[in-house]
C-alpha positions in Angstrom: 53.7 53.6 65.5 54.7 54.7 62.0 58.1 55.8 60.1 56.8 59.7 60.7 53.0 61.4 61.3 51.8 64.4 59.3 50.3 67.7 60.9 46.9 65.9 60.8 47.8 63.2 63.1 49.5 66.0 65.7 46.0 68.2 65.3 43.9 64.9 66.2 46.0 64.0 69.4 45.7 67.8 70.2 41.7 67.2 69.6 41.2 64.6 71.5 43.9 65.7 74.4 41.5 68.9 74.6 37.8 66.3 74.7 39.2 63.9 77.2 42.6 64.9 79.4 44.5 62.1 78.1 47.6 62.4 76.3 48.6 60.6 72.8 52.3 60.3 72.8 53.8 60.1 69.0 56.2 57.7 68.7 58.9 56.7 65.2 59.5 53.6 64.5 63.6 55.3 64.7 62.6 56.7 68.1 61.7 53.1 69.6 64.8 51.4 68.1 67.4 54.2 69.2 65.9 53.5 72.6 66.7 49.7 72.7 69.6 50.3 71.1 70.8 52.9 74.1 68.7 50.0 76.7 71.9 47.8 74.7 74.8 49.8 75.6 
């Protein structure tokens, strides 16, 4: 979770997507509260 990710952190969830199958999903801490506040509504 963080405020935003830099180009690094996309490259090493593409890295390790590409070793292992498994997907890294990069989340904002403004992503996760627009979702609770839309959950709210």
């Amino acid at each position: 979770m963080a405020f935003g990710y830099t180009g690094d952190a996309e490259a090493e969830c593409g890295a390790f997507h590409q070793k292992t199958g498994w997907i890294i999903k990069l989340i904002t801490v403004q992503e996760i509260l627009d979702e609770q506040f839309m959950q709210k509504m």
